[in-house]
C-alpha positions in Angstrom: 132.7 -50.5 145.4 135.7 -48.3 144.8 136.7 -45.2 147.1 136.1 -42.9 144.8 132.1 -44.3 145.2 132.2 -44.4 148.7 133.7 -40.7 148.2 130.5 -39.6 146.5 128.1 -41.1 148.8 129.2 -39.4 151.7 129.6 -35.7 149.8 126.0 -36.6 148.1 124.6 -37.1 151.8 126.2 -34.0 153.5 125.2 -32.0 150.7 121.6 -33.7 151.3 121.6 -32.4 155.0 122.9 -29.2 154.1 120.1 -28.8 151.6 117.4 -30.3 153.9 118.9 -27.8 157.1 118.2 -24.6 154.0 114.9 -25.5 153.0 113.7 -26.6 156.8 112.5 -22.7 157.8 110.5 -22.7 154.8 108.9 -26.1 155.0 108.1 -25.6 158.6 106.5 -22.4 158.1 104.4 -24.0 155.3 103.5 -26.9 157.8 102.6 -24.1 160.0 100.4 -22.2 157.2 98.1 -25.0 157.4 97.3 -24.9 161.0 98.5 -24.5 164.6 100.3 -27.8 165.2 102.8 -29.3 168.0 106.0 -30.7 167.7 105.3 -34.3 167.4 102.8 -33.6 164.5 105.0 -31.2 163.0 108.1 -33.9 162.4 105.9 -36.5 161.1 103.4 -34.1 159.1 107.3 -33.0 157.2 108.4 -36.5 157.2 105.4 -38.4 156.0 104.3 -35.4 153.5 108.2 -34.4 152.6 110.2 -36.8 152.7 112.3 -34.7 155.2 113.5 -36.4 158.6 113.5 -33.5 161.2 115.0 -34.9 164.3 114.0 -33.0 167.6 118.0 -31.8 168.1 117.0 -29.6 165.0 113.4 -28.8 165.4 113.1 -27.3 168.4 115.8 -24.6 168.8 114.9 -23.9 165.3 111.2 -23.0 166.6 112.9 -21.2 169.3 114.3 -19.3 167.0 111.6 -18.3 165.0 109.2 -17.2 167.8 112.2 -15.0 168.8 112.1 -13.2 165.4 108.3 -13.0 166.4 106.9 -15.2 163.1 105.5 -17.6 165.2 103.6 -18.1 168.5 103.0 -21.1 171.1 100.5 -21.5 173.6 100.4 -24.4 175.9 97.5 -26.7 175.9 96.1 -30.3 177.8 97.6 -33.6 175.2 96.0 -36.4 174.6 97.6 -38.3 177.7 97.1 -35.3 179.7 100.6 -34.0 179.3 100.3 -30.3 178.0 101.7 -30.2 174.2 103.2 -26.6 173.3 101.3 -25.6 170.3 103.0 -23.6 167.5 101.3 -21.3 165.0 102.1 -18.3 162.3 102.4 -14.7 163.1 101.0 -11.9 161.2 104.6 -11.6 160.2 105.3 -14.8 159.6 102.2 -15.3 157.1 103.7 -12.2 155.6 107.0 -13.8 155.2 105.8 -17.2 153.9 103.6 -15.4 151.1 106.8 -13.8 150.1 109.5 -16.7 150.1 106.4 -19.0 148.1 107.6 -17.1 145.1 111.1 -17.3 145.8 110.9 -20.9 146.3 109.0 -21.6 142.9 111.3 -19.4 141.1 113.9 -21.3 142.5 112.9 -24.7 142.1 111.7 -24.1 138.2 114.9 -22.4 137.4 117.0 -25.4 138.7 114.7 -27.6 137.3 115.8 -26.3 133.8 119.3 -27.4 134.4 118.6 -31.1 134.9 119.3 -33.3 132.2 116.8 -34.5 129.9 114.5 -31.4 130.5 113.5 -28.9 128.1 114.9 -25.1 129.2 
């Protein structure tokens, strides 16, 4: 391999994270549309369903952060094992704001689409 490849892979994988960290709100609030889920079930629901490797580090200050702009809520509840899991789910706001990025996102994601190679604008 030549430098100049080695050179592109790395700027292809930090723009990968950057892209993943911009699109992470909006997938976890879709994951959260669904249904009141915990932390656990929310990385693996994104990875196995996304593609998208959400390591704890990002999740939960991330969550943190959107119950403190009050579009979502948590509630403590008895695990499995006994252990109490913290349970996250959408606010009134925050169904609000998901209904209104959806159309955002599509918008985006077909108009980018029509500036890959090979398909028809």
């Amino acid at each position: 391999m030549t430098r100049q490849s080695d050179d592109s892979r790395d700027a292809i994988s930090r723009w990968e994270v950057q892209l993943r960290k911009g699109v992470l709100e909006f997938v976890i609030l879709l994951s959260l549309g669904e249904r009141e889920q915990y932390g656990f079930e929310l990385i693996s629901g994104i990875a196995k369903r996304a593609a998208i490797d959400v390591p704890e580090g990002t999740l939960y200050p991330l969550l943190l952060r959107l119950a403190k702009d009050g579009l979502i809520s948590s509630r403590l509840a008895e695990g499995d094992g006994g252990a109490p899991r913290k349970y996250y789910a959408l606010t009134l706001q925050g169904q609000e704001l998901l209904q209104g990025m959806i159309p955002s996102w599509s918008k985006l994601a077909a108009s980018v689409d029509r500036l890959l190679p090979g398909v028809p604008a």
